[in-house]
C-alpha positions as CSV (number, residue, x, y, z in Angstrom):
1,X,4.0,-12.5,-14.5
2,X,7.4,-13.5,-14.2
3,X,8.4,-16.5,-12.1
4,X,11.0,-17.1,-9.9
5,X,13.7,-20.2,-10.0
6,X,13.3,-22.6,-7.6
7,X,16.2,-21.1,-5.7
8,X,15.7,-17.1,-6.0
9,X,13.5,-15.9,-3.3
10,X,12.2,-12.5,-2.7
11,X,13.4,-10.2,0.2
12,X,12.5,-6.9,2.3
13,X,14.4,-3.6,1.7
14,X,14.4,-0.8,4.0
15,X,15.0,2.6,1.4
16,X,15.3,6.1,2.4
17,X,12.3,8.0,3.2
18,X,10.3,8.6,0.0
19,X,13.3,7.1,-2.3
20,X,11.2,3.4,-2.9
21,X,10.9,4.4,-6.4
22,X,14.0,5.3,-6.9
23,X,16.0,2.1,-5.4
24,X,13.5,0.1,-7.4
25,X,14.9,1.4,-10.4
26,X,18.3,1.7,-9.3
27,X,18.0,-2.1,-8.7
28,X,16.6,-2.9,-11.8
29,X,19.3,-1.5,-12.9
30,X,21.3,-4.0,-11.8
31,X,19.4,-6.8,-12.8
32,X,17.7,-7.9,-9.9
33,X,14.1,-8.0,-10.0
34,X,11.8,-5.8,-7.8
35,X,8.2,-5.2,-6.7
36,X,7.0,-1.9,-5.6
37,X,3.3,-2.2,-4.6
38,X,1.7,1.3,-4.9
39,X,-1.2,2.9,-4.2
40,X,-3.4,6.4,-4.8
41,X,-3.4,9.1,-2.1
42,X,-5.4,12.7,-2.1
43,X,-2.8,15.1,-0.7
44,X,-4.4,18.8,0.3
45,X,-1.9,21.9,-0.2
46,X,-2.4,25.1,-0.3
47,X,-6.1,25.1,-0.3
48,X,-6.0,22.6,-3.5
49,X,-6.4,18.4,-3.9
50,X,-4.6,16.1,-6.1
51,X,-4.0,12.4,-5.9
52,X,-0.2,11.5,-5.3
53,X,1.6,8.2,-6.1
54,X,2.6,6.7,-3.3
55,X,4.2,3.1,-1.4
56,X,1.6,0.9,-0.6
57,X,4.6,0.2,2.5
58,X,6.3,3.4,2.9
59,X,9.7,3.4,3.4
60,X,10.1,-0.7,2.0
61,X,10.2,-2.4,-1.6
62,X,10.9,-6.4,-2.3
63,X,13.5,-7.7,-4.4
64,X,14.2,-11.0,-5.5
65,X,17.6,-12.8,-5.8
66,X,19.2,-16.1,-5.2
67,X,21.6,-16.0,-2.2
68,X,23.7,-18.5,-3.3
69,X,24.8,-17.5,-6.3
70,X,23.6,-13.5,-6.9
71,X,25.9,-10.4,-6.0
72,X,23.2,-9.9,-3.2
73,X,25.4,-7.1,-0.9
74,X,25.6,-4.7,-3.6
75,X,21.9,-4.2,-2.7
76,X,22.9,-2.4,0.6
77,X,25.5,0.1,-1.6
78,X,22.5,0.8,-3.7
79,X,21.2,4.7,-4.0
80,X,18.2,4.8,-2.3
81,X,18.3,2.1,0.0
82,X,19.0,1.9,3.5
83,X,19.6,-1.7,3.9
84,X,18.1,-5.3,3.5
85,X,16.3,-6.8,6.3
86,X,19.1,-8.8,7.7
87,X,18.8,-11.9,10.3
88,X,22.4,-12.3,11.4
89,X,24.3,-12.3,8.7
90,X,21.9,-13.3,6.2
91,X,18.7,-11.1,4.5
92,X,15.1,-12.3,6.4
93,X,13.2,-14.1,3.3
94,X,9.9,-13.6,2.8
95,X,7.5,-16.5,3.3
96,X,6.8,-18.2,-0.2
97,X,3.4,-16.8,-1.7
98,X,3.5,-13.9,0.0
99,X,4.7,-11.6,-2.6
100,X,3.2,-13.8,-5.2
101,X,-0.4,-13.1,-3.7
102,X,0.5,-9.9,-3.5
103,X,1.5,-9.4,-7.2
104,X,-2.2,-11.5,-8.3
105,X,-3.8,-8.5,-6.2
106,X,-2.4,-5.5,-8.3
107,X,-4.0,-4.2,-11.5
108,X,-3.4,-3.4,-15.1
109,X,-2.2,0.3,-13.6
110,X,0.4,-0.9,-10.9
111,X,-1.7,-0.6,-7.9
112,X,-2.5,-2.7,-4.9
113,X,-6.4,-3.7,-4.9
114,X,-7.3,-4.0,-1.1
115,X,-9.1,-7.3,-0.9
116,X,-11.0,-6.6,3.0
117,X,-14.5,-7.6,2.5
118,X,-17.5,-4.7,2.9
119,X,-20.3,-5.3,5.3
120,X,-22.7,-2.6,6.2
121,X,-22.1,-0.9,9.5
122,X,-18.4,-1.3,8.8
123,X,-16.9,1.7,9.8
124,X,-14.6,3.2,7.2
125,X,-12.1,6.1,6.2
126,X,-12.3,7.5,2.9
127,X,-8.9,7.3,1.2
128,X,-9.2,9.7,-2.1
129,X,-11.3,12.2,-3.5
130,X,-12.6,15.7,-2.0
131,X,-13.4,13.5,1.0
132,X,-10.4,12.4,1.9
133,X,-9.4,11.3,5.6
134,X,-13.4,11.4,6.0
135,X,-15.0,8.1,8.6
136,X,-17.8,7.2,8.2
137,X,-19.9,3.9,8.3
138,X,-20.9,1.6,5.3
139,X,-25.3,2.2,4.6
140,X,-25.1,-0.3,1.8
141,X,-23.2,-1.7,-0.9
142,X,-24.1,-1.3,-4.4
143,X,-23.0,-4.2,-6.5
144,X,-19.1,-5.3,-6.0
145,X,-17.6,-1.9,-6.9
146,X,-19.3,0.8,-5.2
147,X,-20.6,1.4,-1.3
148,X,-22.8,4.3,0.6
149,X,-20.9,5.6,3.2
150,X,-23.2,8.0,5.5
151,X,-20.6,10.7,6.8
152,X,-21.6,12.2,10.5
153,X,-21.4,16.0,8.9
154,X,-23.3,19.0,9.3
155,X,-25.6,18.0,12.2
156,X,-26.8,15.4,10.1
157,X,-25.9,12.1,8.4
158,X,-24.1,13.0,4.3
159,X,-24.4,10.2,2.5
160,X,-21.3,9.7,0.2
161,X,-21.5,7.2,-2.8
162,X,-18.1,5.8,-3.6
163,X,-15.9,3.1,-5.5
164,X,-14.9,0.8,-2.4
165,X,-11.4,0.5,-3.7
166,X,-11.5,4.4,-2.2
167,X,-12.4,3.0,1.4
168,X,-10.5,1.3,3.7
169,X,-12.0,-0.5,6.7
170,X,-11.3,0.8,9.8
171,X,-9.4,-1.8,12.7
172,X,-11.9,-2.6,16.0
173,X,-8.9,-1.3,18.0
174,X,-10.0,2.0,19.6
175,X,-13.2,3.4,18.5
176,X,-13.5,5.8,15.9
177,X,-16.1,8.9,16.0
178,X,-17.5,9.9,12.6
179,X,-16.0,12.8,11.4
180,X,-12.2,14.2,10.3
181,X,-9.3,11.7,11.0
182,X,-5.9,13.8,13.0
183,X,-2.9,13.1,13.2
184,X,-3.5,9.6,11.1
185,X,-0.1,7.4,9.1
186,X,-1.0,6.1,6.0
């Protein structure tokens, strides 16, 4: 894990839609150091399923720099991006430990682990697989790694037996009815 001098901090970029990638590498390109949190995501099309690569935060990236000394506006002219998250005439820092957390979180493959703790009778959405976009709500857990979900399909509860990385615990804001999520952002 590479660390930071006492003086280089990291901040937000805005990129083009779907061009995080891209201005990551484009950055690294010219030295500075990013992170790109990603994430799996089953995409349907044309009748078929297949897990995409994509942004853990859509449209964003981080990269690190030291705005005292680093060429730090060439990130705005940078393919890709849009522009830093600015306050006044300065880039918005990110709060120390933020990105650092975040970077302890990912695995060996490059993706963000979600780290929201599984209780049965959590209500949940089921974020890969031929199930995809599916709610249901938690029956048990089985060990650290894998949950029941019972899925309100058929006339009839469908019990669903997944890793819980694949899950992703639904907000108390609004209630959610078992069944097919419309419409939903990811």
């Amino acid at each position: 894990m590479d660390v930071l001098s006492d003086s280089s901090r990291w901040y937000v970029v805005a990129t083009l839609p779907h061009r995080e990638k891209v201005a990551a590498e484009q950055l690294n390109n010219q030295d500075f150091k990013t992170y790109f949190p990603q994430r799996l995501k089953t995409v349907r099309h044309a009748r078929k399923r297949f897990n995409r690569i994509v942004s853990y935060f859509p449209g964003y990236i981080f990269v690190s720099f030291d705005l005292n000394t680093d060429q730090w506006r060439s990130v705005n002219g940078t393919f890709g991006v849009r522009s830093l998250l600015m306050g006044g005439e300065h880039p918005l820092a990110v709060p120390r430990g933020v990105i650092e957390n975040l970077r302890e979180m990912t695995d060996q493959a490059g993706f963000l682990k979600p780290v929201e703790t599984l209780q049965p009778g959590d209500g949940v959405q089921v974020l890969t697989g031929p199930m995809a976009d599916m709610i249901g709500k938690i029956d048990r857990l089985d060990g650290k790694h894998r949950a029941r979900v019972l899925l309100d399909m058929l006339h009839g509860k469908m019990p669903l037996v997944v890793p819980v990385i694949n899950v992703s615990k639904l907000n108390d804001i609004g209630s959610h009815e078992p069944g097919r999520v419309e419409n939903r952002q990811f």
